[in-house]
N, C-alpha and C positions, 0 to 999 in steps of 0.2 A: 176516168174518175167521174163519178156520176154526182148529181147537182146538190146531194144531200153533203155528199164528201166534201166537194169544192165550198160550203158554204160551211161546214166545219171546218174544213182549214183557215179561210176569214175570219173566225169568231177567234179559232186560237191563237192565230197571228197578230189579232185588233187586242187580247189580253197580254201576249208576252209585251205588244208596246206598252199598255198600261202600267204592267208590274215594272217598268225601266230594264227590262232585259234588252230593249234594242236600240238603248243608249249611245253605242258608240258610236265613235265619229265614223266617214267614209273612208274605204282604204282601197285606192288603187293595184291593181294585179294585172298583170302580164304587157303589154303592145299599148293597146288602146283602150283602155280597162271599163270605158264607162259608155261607150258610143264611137261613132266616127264626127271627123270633121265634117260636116255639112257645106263649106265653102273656103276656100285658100281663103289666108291671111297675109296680109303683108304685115313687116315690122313697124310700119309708122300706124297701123290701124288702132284704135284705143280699146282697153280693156274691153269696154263696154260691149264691142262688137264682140269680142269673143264669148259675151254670155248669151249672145245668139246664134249666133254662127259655128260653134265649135264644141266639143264635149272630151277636150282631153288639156288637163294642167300643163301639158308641154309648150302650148300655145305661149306661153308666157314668161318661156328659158331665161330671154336676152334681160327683161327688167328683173327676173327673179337677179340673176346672175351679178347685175349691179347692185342689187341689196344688200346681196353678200359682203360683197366689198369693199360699199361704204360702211357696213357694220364692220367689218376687216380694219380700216380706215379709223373706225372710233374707237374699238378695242383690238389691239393686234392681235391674234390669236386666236382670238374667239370658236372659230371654224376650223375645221380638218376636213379633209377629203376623205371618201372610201374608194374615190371611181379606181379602180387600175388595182388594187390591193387584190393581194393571192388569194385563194380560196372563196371566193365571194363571185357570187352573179347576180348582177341586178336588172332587173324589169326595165324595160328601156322608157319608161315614166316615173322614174324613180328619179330626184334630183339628191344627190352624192353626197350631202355635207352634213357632219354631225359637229355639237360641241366637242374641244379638241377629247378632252377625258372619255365623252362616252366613246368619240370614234375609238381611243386607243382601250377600250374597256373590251369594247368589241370584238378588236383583232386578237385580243388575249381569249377570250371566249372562240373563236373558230379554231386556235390555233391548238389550243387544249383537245379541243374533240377531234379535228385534224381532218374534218371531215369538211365538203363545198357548202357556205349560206348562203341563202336565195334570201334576196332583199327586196321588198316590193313597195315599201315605202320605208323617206329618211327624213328628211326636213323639207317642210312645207313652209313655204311663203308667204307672206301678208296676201300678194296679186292669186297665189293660188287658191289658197283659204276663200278669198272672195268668190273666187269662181265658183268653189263647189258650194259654197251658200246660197249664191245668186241661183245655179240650177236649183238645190235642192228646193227651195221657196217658189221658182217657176213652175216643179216639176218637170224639167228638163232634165234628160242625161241619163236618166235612170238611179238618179241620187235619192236612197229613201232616208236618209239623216245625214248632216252636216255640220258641226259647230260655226258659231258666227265668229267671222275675224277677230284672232288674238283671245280664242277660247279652245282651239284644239291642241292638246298635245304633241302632236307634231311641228306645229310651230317651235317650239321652247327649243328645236334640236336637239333634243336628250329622247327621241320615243323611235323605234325601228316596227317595220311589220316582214318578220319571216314568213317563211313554208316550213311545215313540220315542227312545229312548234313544240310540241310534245317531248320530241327526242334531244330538242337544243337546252329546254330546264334548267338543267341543273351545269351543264357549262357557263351558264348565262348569268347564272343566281351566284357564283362561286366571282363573276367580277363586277357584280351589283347592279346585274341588269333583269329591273325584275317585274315578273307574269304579272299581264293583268286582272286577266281570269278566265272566267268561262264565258265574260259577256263581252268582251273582243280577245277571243283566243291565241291573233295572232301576235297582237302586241308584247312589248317591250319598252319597260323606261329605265334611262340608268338615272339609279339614285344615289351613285355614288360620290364622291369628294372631289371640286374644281368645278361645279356645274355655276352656269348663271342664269338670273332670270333676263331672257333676251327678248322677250314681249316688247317693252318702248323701244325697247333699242329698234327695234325692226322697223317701230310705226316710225321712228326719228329718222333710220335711214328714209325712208321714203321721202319723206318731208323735207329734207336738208338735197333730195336728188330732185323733187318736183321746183322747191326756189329756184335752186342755180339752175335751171333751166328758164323758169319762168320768172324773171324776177317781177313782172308786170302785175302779177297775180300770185304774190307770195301769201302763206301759211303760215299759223305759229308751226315754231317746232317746240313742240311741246309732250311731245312722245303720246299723247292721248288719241286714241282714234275715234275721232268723232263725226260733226258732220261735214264739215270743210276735209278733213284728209280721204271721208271714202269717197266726196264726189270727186276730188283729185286723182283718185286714182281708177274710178271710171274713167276719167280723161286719158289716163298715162299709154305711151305705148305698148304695144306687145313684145315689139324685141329690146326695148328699153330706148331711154333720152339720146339727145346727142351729145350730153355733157355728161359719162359718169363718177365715179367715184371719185373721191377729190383728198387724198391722203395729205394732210400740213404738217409739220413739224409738234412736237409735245409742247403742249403748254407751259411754261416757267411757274404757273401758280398748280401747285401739287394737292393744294386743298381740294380743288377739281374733281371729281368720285371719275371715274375711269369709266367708260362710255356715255359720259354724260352731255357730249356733245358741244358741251359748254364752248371750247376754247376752240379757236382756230389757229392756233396760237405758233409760237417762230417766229422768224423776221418778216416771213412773208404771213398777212389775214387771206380772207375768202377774197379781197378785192384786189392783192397782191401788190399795195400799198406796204412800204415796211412799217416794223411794231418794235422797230430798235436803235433807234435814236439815228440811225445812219442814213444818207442818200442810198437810189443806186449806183455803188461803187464808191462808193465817198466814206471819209474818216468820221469815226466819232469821239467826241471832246470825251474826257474822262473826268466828266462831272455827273453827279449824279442829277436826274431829272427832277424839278420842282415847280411851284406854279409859274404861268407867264409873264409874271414880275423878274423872278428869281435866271426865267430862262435869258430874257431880255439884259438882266445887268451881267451877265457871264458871258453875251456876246458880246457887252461894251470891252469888256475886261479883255477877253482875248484879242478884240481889237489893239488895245493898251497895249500887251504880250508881245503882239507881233510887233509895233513900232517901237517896242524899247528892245526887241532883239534884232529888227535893222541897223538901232543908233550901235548896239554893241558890235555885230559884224564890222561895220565901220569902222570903230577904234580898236579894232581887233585883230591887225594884221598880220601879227606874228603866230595864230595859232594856226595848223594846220587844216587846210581846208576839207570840209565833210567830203566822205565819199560818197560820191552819187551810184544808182543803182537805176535801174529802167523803171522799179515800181518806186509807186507816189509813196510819199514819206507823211505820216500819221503824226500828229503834236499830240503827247496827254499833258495839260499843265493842271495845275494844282491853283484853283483860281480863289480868289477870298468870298466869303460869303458873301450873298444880297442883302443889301440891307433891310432893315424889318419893315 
């Protein structure tokens, strides 16, 4: 191609960016889609090193993988797998998890055409997203656009990028998984029924797995990503914390919006102190809870309880003695109010 050629191609390249034809985000394809590793990584190394040292999102499985989980953790369900599913082959940089609906939207769409889908991208991570923003902005990698964390598509888990796009259409569209266009041709979003927006959720997991790691240098969790959660997660490891995902019991207050991270809730909190009037292993009175006045004259009382059911035992010799049993025996008395 001669210099006149080469330097029309730059003008009409430098215009399609202009007109926002080359808008779309990065989409990983085949092995090692964007470069090679430039140096091993170990798991405890922090993200950070991987935006020098490395050019492929797999670097970052092990904390993606607990993101998952603690979003799992906040709302159950959230996530489906594709890895192992018939008919499907995926790029080995592809990480496997869609919202549950679209995964199952999907399997209905191959299974219609009945033909193998190649998947080269599925759901993308907070830690990956960063990565390909950090090259793209270095000009590292070979990344020429990148959305900034918690702005690409792929994040949301609702977005796929096939091969052959063309031919999959109208399977795809028939269970509302639909084209984006001609200005990322290989995409796919489902917009169908059960989707969620799982943006905070994602920044919340991070932030609820960076605490209980660190509580010396805790974060709000505040689902926002701002400037305290991204230097965090420059910090974070690659193959993830040594604390992950930390699944509690459902919270008793229902008001609660469902991922909302809110409650830690059950007998056992985050500090695994109980949150149910009981010891470990010990009975609970069957009065209801009130302030430390209220709590204080219901210990007097059951004190009372118990030495007027010794003086009874004692003049009580003709009744049949309880039967004992190996486990402790639990009192509920019905105690008088505190006074006001």
């Amino acid at each position: 191609m001669g210099p006149r050629r080469v330097a029309l191609a730059l003008v009409l390249s430098a215009a399609c960016a202009a007109n926002g034809e080359a808008t779309s985000d990065h989409h990983e394809h085949a092995g090692d889609p964007i470069g090679t590793t430039s140096a091993a990584l170990s798991g405890a190394d922090p993200v950070s090193a991987a935006v020098a040292e490395s050019c492929t999102t797999s670097v970052v499985k092990g904390l993606s993988t607990q993101l998952v989980d603690e979003i799992q953790c906040m709302r159950p369900g959230t996530f489906a797998s594709i890895e192992g599913a018939s008919g499907f082959t995926l790029g080995s940089a592809v990480f496997p998890w869609l919202q549950a609906p679209a995964r199952d939207a999907l399997l209905a769409a191959q299974r219609e055409r009945g033909v193998t889908m190649t998947i080269n991208s599925a759901l993308r991570t907070l830690p990956q997203q960063y990565l390909l923003y950090r090259w793209y902005r270095s000009g590292r990698c070979g990344i020429s656009l990148a959305a900034s964390p918690g702005k690409s598509n792929h994040e949301s888990a609702l977005a796929v990028d096939i091969d052959d796009n063309a031919a999959w259409r109208e399977a795809m569209r028939a269970h509302d998984l639909v084209w984006l266009g001609a200005s990322d041709p290989v995409h796919f979003d489902y917009e169908g029924e059960g989707q969620v927006d799982i943006a905070g959720l994602s920044v919340l997991a991070f932030q609820r797995l960076w605490n209980r790691n660190h509580p010396e240098d805790r974060i709000a969790e505040d689902s926002t990503y701002g400037t305290a959660t991204e230097e965090r997660l420059a910090k974070a490891p690659v193959g993830g914390f040594a604390k992950g995902a930390e699944c509690a019991s459902p919270t008793p207050d229902e008001s609660a919006p469902p991922g909302s991270g809110g409650g830690r809730g059950g007998p056992l909190g985050a500090s695994g102190e109980r949150r149910d009037g009981e010891g470990q292993g010990g009975c609970a009175i069957g009065v209801a809870r009130g302030t430390s006045r209220g709590a204080a004259w219901s210990a007097i009382a059951f004190v009372g309880l118990a030495a007027l059911g010794r003086r009874r035992v004692a003049t009580s010799r003709k009744r049949a003695p309880a039967q004992r049993t190996g486990a402790s025996t639990c009192v509920s008395a019905r105690l008088p109010a505190p006074p006001a």
